[in-house]
PyMOL CGO cylinders between C-alpha atoms (Angstrom):
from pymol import cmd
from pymol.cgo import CYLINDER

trace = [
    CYLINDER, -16.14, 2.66, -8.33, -16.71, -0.08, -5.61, 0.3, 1, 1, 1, 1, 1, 1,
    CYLINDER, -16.71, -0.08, -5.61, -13.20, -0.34, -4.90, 0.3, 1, 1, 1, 1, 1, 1,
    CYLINDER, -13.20, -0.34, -4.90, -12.21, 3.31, -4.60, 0.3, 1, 1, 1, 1, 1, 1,
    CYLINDER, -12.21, 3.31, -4.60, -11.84, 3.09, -0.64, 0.3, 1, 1, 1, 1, 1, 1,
    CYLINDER, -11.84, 3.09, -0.64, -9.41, 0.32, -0.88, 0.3, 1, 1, 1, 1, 1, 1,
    CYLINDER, -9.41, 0.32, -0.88, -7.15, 2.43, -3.41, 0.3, 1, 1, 1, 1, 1, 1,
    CYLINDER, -7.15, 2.43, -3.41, -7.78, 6.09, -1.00, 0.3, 1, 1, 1, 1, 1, 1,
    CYLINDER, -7.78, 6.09, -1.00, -6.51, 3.23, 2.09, 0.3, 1, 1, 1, 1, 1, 1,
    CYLINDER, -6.51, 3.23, 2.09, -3.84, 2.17, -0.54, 0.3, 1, 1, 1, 1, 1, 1,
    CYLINDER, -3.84, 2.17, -0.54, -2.76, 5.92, -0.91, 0.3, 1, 1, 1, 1, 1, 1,
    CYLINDER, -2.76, 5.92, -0.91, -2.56, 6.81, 2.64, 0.3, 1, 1, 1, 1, 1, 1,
    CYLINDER, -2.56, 6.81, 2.64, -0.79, 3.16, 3.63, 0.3, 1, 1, 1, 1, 1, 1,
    CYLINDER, -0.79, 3.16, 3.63, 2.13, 4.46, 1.09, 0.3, 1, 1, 1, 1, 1, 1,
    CYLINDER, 2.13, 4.46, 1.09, 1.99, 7.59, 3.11, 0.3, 1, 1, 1, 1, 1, 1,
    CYLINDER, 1.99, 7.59, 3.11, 2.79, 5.93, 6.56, 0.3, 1, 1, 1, 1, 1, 1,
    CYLINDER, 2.79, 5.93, 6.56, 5.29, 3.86, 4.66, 0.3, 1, 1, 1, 1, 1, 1,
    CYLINDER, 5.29, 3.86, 4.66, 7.21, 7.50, 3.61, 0.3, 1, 1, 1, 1, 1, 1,
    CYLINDER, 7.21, 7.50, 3.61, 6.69, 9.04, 7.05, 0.3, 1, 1, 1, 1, 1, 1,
    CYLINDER, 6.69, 9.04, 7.05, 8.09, 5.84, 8.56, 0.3, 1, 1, 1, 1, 1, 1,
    CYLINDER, 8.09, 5.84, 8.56, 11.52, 6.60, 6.89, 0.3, 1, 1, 1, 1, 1, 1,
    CYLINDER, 11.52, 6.60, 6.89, 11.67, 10.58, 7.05, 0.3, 1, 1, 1, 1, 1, 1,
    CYLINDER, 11.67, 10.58, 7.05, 11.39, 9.26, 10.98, 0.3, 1, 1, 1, 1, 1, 1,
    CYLINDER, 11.39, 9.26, 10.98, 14.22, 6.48, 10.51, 0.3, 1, 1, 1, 1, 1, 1,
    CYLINDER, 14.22, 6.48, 10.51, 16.33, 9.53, 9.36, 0.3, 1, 1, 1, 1, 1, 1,
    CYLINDER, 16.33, 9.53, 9.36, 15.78, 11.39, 12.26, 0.3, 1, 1, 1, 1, 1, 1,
    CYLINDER, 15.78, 11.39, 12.26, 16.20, 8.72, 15.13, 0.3, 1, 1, 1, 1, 1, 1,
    CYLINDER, 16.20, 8.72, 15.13, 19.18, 6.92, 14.09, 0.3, 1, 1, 1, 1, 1, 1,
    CYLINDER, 19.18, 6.92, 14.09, 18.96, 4.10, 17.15, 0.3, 1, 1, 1, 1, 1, 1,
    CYLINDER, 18.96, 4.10, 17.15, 15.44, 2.75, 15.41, 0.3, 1, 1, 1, 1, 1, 1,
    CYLINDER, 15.44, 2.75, 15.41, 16.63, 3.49, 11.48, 0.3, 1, 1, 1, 1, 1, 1,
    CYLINDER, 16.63, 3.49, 11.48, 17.12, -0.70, 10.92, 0.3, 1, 1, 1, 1, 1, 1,
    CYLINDER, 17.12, -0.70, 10.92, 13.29, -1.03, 12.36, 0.3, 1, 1, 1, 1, 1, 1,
    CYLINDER, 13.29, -1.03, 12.36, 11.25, 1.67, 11.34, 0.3, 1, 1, 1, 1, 1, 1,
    CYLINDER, 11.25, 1.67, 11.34, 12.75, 0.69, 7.94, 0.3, 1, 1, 1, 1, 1, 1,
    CYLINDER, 12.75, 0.69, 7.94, 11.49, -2.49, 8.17, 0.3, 1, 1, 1, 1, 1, 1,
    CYLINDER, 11.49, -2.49, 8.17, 8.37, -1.33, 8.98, 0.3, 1, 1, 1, 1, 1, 1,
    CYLINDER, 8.37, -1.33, 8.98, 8.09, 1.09, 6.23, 0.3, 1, 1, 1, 1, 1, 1,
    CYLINDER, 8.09, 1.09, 6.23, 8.57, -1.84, 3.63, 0.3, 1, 1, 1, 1, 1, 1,
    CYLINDER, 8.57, -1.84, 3.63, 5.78, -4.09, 5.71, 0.3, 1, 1, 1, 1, 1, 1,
    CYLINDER, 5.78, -4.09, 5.71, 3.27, -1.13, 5.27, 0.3, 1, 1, 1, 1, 1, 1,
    CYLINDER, 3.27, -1.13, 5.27, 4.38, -0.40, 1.67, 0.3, 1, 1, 1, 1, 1, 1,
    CYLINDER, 4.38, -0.40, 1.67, 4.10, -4.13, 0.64, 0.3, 1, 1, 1, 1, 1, 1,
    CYLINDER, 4.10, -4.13, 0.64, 0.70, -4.65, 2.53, 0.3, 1, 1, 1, 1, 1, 1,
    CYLINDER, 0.70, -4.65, 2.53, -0.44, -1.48, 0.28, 0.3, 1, 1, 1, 1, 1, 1,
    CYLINDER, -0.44, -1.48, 0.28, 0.98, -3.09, -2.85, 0.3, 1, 1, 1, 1, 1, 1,
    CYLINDER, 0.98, -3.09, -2.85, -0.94, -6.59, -2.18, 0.3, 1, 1, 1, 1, 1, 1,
    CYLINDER, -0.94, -6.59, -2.18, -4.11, -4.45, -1.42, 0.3, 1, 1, 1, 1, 1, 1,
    CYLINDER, -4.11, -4.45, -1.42, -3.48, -2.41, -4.83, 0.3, 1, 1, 1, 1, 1, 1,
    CYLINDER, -3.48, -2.41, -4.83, -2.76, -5.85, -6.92, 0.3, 1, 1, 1, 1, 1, 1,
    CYLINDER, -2.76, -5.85, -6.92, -6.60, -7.36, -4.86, 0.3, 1, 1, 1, 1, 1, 1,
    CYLINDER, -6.60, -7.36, -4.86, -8.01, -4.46, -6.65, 0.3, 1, 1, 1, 1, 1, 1,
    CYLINDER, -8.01, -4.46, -6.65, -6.41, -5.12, -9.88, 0.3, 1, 1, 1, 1, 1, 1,
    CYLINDER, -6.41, -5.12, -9.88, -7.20, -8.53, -10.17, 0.3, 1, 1, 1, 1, 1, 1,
    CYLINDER, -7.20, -8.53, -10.17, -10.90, -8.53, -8.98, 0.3, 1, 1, 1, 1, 1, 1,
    CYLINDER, -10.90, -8.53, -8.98, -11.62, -5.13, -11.63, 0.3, 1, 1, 1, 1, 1, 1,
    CYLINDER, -11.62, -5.13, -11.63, -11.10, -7.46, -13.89, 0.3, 1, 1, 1, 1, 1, 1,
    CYLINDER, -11.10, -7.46, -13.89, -13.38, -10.61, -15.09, 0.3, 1, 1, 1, 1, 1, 1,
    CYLINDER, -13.38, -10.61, -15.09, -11.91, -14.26, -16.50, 0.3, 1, 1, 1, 1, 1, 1,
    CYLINDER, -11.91, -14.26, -16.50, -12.19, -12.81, -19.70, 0.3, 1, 1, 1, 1, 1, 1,
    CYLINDER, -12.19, -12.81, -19.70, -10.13, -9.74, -19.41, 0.3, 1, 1, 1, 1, 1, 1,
    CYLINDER, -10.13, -9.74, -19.41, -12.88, -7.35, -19.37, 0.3, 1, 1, 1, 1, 1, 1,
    CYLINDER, -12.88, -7.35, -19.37, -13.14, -4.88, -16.51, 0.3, 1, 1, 1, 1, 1, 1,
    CYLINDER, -13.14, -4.88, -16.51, -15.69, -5.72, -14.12, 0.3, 1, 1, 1, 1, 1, 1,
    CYLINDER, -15.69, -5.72, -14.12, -18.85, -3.91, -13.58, 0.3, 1, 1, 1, 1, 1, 1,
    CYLINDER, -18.85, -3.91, -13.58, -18.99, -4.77, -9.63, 0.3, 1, 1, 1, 1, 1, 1,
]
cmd.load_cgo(trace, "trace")
């Protein structure tokens, strides 16, 4: 699949996004920005997840064979 390494990149950016808070939990003076940061990475990762979406698929509805 063409756009597998965009989805593994998806994957690892929700990663960040989870280590990001487990470190907001630990260093209460940053908690506000490293939870802001968290939910920058985890929306970048759900706009690259919906680019995939939409270009698998063709006008028509069928999956494309890119």
């Amino acid at each position: 699949m063409p756009y597998q390494p965009i989805l593994d990149e998806v994957e690892h950016l929700n990663g960040v996004g989870v280590r990001l808070e487990l470190l907001a939990e630990k260093h209460p003076s940053a908690t506000t920005e490293l939870l802001t940061i968290a939910g920058n990475v985890r929306g970048v990762a759900t706009l690259l997840a919906l680019l995939v979406r939409t270009k698998l698929h063709t006008k028509d509805g069928h999956l494309s064979s890119d």
